[in-house]
TORPA-4810 file (N, C-alpha, C, O; in nm, 3 decimals):
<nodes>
NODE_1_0.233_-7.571_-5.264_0.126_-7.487_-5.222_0.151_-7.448_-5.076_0.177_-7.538_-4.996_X
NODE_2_0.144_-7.307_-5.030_0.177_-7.300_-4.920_0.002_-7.277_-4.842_-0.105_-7.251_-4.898_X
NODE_3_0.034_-7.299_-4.702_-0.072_-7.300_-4.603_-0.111_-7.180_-4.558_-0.011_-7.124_-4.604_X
NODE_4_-0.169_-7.092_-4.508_-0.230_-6.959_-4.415_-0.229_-7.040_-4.291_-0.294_-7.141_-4.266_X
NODE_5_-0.145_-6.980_-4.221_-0.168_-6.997_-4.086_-0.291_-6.896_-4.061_-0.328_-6.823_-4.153_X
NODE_6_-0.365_-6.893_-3.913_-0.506_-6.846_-3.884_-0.421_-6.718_-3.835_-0.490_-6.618_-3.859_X
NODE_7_-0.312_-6.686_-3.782_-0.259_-6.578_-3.707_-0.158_-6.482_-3.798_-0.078_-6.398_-3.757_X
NODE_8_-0.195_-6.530_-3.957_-0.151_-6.452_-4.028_-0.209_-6.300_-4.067_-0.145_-6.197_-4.090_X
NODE_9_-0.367_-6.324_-4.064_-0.419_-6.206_-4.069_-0.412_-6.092_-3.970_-0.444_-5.980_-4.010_X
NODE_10_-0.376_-6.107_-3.857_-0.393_-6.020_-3.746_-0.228_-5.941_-3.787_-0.200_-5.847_-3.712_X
NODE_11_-0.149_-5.967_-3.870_-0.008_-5.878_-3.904_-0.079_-5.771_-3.958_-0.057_-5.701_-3.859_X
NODE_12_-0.161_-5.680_-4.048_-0.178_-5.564_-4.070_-0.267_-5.456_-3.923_-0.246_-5.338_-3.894_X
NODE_13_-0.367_-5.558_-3.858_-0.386_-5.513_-3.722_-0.326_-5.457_-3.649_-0.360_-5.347_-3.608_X
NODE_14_-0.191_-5.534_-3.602_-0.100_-5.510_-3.512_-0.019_-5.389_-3.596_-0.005_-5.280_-3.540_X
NODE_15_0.016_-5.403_-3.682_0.080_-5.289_-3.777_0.030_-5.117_-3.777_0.080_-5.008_-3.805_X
NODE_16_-0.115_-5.180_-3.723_-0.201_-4.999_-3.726_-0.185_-4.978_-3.547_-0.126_-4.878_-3.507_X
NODE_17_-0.239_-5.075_-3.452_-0.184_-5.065_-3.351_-0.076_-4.975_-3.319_-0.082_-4.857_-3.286_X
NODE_18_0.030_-5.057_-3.334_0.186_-5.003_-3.295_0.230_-4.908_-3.394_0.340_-4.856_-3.381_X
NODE_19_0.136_-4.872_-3.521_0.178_-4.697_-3.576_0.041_-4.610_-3.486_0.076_-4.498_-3.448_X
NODE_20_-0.051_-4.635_-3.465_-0.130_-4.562_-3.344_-0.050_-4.505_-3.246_-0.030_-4.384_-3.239_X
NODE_21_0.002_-4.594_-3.163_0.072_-4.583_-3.046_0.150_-4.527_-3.027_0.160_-4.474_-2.916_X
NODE_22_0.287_-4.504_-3.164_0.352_-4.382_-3.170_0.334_-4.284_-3.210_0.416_-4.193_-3.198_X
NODE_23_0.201_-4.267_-3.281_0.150_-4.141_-3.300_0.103_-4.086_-3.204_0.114_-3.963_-3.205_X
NODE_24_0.031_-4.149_-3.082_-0.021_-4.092_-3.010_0.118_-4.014_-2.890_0.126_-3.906_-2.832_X
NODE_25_0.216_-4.143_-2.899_0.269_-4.073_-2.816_0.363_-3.951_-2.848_0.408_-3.869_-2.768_X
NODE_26_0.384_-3.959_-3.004_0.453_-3.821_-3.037_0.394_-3.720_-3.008_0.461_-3.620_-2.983_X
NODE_27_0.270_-3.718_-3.003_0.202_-3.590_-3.027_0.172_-3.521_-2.822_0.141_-3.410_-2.779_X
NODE_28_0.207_-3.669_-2.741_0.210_-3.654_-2.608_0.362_-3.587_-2.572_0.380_-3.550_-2.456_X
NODE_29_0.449_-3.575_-2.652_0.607_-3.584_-2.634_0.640_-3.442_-2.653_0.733_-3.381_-2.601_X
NODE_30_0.516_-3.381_-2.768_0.537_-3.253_-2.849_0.476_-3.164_-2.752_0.537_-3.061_-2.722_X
NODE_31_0.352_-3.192_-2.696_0.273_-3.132_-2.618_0.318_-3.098_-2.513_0.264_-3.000_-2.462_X
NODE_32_0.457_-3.178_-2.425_0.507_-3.211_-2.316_0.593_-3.120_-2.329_0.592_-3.029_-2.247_X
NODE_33_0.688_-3.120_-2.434_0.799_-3.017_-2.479_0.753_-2.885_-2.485_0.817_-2.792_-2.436_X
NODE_34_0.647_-2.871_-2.544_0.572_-2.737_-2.542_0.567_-2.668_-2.365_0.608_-2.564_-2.315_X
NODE_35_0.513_-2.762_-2.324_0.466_-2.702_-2.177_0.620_-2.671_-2.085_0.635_-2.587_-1.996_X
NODE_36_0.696_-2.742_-2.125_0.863_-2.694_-2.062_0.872_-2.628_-2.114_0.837_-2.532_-2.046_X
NODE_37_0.910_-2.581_-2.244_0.988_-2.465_-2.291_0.908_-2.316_-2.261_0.953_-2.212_-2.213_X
NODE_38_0.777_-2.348_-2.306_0.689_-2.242_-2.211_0.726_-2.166_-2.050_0.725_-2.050_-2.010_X
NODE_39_0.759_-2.318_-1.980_0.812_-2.311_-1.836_0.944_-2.227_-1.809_0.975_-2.140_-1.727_X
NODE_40_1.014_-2.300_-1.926_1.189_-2.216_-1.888_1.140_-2.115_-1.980_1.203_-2.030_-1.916_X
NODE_41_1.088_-2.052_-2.065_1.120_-1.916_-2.141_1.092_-1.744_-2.004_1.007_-1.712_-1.921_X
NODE_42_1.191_-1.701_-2.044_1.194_-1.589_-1.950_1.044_-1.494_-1.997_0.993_-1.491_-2.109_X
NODE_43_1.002_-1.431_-1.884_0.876_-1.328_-1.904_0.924_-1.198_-1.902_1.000_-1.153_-1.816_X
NODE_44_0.868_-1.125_-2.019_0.892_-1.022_-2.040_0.889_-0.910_-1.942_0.771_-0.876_-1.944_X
NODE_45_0.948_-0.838_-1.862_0.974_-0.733_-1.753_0.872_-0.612_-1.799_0.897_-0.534_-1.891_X
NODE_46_0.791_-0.611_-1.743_0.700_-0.480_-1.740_0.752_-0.372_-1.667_0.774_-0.413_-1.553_X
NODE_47_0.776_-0.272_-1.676_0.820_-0.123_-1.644_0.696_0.000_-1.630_0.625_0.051_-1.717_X
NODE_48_0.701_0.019_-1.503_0.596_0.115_-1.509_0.575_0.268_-1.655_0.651_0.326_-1.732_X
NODE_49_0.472_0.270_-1.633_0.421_0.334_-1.746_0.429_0.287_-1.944_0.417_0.344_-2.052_X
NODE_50_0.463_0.119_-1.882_0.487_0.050_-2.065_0.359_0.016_-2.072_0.332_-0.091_-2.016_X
NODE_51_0.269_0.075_-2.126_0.109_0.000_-2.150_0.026_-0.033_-2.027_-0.050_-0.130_-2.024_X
NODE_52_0.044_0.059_-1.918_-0.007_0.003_-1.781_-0.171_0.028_-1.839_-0.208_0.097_-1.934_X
NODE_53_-0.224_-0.027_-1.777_-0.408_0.038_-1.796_-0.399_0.155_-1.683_-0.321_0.199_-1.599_X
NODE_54_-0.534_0.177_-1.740_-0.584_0.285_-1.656_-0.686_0.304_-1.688_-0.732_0.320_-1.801_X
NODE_55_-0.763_0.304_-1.523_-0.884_0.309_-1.481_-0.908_0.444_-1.441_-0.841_0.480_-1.345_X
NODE_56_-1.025_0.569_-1.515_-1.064_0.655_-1.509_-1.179_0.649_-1.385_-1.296_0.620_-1.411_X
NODE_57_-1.138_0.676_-1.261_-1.240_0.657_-1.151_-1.350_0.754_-1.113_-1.446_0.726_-1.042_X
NODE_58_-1.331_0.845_-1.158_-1.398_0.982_-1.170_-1.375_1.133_-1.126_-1.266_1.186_-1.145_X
NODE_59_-1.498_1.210_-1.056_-1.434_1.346_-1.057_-1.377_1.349_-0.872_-1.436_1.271_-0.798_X
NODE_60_-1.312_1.401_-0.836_-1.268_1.443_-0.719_-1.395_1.412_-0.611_-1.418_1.309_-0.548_X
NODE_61_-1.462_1.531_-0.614_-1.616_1.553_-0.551_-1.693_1.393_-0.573_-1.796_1.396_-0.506_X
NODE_62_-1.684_1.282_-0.629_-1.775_1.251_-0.664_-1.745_1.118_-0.488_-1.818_1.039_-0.429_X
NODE_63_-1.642_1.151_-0.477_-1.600_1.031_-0.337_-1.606_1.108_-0.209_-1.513_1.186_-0.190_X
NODE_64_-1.687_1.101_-0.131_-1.665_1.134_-0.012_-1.554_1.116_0.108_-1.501_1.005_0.113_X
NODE_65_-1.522_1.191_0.183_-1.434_1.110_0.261_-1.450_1.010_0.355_-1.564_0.969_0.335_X
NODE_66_-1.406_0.952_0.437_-1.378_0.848_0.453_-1.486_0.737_0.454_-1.571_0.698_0.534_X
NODE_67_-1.430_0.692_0.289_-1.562_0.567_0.216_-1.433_0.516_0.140_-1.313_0.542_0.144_X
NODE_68_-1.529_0.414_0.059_-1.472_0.252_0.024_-1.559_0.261_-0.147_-1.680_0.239_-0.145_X
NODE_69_-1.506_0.287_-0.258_-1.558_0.257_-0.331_-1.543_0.137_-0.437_-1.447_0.175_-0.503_X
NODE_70_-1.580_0.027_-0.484_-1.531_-0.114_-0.552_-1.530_-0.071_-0.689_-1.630_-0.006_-0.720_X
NODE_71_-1.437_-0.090_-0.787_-1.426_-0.080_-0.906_-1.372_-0.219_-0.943_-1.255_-0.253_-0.952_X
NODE_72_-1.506_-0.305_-0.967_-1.503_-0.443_-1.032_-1.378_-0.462_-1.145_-1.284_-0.541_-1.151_X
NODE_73_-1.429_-0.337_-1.243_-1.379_-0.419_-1.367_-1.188_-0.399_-1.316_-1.109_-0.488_-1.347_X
NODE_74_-1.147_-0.289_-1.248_-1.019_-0.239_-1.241_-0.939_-0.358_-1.095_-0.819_-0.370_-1.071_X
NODE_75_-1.054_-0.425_-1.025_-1.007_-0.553_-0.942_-0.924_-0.420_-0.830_-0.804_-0.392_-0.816_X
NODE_76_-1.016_-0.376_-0.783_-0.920_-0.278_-0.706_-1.056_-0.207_-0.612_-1.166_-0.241_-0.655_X
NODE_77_-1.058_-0.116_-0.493_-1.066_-0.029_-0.372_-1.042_0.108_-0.418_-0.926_0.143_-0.440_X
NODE_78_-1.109_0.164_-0.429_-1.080_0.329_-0.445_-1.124_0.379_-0.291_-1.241_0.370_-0.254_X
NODE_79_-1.012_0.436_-0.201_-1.041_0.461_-0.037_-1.003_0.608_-0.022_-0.889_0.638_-0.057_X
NODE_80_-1.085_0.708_0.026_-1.083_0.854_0.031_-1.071_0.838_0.172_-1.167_0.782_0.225_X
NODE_81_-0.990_0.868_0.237_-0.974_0.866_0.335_-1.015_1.006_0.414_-1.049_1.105_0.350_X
NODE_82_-1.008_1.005_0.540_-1.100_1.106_0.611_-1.047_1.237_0.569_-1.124_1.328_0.536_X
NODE_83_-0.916_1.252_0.568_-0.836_1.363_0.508_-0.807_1.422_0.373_-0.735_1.508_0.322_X
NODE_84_-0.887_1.346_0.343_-0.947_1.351_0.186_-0.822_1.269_0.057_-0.842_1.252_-0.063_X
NODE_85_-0.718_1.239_0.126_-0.674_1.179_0.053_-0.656_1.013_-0.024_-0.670_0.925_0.060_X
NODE_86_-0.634_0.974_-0.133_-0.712_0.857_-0.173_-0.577_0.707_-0.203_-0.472_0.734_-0.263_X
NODE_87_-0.595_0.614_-0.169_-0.566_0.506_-0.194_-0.628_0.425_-0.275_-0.751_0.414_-0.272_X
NODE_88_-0.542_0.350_-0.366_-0.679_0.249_-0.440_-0.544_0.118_-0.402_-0.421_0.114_-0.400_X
NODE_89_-0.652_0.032_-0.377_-0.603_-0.105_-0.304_-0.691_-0.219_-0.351_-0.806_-0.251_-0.380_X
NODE_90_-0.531_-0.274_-0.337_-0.592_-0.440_-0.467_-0.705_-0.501_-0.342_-0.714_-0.485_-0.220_X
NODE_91_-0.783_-0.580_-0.448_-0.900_-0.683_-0.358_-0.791_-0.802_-0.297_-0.818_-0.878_-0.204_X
NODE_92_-0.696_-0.799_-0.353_-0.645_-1.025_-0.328_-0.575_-0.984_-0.169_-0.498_-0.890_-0.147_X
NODE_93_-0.628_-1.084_-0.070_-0.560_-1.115_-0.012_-0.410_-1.136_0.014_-0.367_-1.235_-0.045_X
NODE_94_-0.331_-1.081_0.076_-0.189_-1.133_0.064_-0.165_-1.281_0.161_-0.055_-1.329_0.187_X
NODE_95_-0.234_-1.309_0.184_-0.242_-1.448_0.263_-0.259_-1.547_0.129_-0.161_-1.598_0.075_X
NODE_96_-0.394_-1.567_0.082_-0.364_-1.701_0.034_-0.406_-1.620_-0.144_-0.422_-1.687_-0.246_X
NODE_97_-0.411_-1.534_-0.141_-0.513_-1.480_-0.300_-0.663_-1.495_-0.326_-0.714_-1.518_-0.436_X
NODE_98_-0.738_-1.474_-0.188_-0.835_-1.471_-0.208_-0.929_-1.322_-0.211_-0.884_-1.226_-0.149_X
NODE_99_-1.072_-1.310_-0.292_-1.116_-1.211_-0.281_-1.174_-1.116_-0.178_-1.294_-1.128_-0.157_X
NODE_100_-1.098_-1.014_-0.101_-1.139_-0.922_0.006_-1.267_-0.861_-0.024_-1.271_-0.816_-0.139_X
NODE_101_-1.364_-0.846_0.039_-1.469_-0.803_0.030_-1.470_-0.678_0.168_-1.445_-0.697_0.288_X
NODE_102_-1.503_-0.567_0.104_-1.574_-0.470_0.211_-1.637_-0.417_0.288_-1.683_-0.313_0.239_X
NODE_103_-1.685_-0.443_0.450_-1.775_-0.469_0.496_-1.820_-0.295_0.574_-1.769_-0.251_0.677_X
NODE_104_-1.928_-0.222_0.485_-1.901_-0.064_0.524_-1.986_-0.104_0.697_-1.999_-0.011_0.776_X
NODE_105_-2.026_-0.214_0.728_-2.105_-0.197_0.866_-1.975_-0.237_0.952_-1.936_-0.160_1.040_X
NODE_106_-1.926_-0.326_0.931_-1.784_-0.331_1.004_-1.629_-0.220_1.013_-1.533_-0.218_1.090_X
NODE_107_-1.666_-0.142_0.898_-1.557_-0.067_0.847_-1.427_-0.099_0.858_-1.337_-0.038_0.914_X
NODE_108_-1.424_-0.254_0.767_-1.317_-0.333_0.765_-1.322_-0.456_0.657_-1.428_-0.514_0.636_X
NODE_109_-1.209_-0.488_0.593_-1.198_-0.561_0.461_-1.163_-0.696_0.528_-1.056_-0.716_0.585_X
NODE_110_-1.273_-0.796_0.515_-1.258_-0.927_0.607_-1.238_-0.992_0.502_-1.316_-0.952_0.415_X
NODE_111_-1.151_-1.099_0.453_-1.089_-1.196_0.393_-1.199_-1.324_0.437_-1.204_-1.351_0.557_X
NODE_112_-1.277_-1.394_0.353_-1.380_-1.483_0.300_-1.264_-1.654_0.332_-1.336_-1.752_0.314_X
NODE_113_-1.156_-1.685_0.360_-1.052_-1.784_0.349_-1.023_-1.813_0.502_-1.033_-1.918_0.566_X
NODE_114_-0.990_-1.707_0.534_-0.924_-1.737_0.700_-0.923_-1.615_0.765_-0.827_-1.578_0.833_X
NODE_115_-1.013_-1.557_0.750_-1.103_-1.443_0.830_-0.975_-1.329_0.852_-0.985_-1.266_0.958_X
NODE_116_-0.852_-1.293_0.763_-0.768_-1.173_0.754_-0.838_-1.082_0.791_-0.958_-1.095_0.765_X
NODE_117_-0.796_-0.960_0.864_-0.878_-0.819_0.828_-0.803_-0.716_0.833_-0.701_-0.707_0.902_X
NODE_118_-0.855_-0.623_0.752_-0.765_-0.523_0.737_-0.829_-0.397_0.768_-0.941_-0.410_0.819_X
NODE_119_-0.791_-0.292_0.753_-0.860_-0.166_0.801_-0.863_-0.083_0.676_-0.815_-0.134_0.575_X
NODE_120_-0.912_0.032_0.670_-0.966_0.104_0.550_-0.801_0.142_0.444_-0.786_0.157_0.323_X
NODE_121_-0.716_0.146_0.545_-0.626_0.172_0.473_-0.521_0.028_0.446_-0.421_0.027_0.375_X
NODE_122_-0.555_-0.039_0.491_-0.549_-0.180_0.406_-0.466_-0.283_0.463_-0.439_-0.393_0.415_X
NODE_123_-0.404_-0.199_0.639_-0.340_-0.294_0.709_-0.366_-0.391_0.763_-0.488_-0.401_0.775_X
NODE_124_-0.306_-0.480_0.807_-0.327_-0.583_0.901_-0.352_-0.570_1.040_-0.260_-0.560_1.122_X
NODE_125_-0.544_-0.570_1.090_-0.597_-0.610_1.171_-0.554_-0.702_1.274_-0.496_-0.681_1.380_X
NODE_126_-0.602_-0.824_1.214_-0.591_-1.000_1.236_-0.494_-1.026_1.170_-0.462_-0.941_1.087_X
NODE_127_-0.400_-1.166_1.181_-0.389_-1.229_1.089_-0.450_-1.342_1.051_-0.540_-1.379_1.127_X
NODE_128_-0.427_-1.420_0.941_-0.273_-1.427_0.950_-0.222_-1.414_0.788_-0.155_-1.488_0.716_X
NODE_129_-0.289_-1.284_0.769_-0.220_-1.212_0.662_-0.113_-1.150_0.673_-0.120_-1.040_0.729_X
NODE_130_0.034_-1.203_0.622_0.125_-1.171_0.634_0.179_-0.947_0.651_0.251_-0.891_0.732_X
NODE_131_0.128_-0.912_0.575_0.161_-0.731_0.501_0.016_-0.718_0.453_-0.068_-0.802_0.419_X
NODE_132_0.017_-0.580_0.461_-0.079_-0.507_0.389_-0.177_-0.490_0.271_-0.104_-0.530_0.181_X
NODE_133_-0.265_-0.465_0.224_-0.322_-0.511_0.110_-0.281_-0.385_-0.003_-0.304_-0.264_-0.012_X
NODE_134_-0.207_-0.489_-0.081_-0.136_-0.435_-0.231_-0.213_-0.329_-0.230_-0.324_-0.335_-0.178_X
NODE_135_-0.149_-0.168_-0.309_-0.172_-0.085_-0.359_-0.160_-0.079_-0.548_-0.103_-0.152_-0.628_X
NODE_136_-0.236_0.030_-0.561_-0.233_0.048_-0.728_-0.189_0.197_-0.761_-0.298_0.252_-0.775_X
NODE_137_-0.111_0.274_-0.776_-0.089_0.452_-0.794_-0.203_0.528_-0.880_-0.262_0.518_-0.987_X
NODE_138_-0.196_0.598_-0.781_-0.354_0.667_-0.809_-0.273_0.839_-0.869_-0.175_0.905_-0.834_X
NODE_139_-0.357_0.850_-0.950_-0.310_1.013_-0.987_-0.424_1.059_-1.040_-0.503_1.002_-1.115_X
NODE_140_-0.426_1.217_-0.972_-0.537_1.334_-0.998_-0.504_1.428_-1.037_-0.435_1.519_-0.990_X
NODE_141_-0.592_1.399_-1.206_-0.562_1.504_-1.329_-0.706_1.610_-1.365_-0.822_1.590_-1.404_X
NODE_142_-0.633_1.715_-1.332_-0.768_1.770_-1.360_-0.896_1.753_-1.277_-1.005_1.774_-1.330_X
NODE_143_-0.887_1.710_-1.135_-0.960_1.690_-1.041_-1.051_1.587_-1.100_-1.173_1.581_-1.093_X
NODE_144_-0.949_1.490_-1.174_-1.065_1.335_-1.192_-0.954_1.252_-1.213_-0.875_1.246_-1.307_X
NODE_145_-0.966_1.163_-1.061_-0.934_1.024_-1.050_-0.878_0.964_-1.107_-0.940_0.982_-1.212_X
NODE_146_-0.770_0.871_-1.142_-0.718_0.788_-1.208_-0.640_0.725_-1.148_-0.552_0.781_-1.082_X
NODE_147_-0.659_0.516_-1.161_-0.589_0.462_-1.124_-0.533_0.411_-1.233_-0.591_0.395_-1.340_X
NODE_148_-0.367_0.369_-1.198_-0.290_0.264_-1.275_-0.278_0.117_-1.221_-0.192_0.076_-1.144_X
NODE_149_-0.407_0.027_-1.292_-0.395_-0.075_-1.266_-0.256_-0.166_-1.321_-0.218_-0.242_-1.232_X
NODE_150_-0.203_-0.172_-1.402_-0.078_-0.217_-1.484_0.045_-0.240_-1.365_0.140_-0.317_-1.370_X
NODE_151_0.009_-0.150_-1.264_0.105_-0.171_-1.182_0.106_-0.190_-1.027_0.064_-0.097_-0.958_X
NODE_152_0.155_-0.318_-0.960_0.094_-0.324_-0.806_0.187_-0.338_-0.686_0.251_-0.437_-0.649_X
NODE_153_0.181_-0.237_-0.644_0.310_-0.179_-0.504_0.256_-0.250_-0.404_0.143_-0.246_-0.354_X
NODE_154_0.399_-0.346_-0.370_0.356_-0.447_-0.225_0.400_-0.332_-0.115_0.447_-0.219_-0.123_X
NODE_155_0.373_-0.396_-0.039_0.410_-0.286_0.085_0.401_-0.382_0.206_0.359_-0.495_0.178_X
NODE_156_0.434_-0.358_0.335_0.462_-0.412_0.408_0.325_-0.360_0.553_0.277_-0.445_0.629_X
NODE_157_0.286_-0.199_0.558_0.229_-0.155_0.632_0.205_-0.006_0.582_0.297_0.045_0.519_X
NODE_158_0.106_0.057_0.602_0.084_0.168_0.570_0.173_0.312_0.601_0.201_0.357_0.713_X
NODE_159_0.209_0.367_0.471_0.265_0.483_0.509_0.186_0.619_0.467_0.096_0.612_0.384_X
NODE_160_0.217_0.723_0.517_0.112_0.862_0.482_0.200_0.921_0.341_0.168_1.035_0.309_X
NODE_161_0.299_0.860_0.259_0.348_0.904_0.122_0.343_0.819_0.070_0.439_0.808_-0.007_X
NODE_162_0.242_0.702_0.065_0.138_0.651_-0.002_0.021_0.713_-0.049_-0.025_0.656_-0.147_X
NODE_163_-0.050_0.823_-0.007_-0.164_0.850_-0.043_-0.125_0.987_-0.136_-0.048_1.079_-0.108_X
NODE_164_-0.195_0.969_-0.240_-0.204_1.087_-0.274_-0.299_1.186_-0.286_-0.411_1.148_-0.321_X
NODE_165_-0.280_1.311_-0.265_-0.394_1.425_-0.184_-0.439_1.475_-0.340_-0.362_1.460_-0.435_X
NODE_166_-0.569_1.534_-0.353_-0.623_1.618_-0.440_-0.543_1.788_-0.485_-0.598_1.862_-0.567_X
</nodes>
């Protein structure tokens, strides 16, 4: 007749244990692999005019000159400048990526992070924002507005064949 030891029962315990444990960690191993190969896979190269959006800003007349208009959903500055010609300029900071806000009593885009500022046409004031605040290409069809958000021109400092005239 054989005996039960008391530490015989705890063998199917330990058995769910240590298949737990590699389940859990396969599924930590798979998840892990996922997030590298994600990491090394190359990103597809966007080319202007492949599916850019575009933001219909409106009619010519409808912007005065030299004003500041915010187009939330397009994350962008629509700027008519005194000469009537228009810039549309990204909100992000080129300092750290934070949101520029427009101050029409200051008539200047003060950075909310580390007090950047820029001027209507989107240069560097202060710093210590490195360059200028990103542009978006603006084109006027039919004397109504249109920006191409899909695509965003760094620049270094403002030039006058940047803007385009009505």
């Amino acid at each position: 007749m054989a005996v039960k030891s008391a530490g015989d029962g705890g063998a199917p315990r330990r058995r769910f244990l240590v298949v737990a444990w590699l389940g859990l960690a396969a599924v930590a191993l798979v998840q892990y692999l996922g997030v590298v190969v994600d990491f090394l896979r190359p990103r597809r190269q966007r080319t202007p005019g492949d599916g850019d959006a575009v933001v219909v800003a409106g009619p010519v007349q409808r912007f005065e000159p030299n004003s500041v208009s915010a187009f939330p959903e397009g994350k962008f500055y629509l700027v008519r400048l005194a000469d009537g010609g228009f810039l549309a300029l990204s909100r992000v900071c080129t300092h750290l990526g934070c949101t520029v806000p427009w101050s029409t009593e200051e008539q200047r885009f003060t950075c909310p992070c580390h007090s950047s500022t820029y001027d209507m046409r989107g240069d560097v004031l202060s710093p210590p924002a490195p360059r200028a605040l990103d542009l978006y290409p603006v084109r006027i069809e039919n004397q109504i507005v249109k920006v191409v958000t899909g695509t965003t021109i760094r620049r270094n400092s403002f030039e006058s064949a940047q803007v385009t005239r009505a």
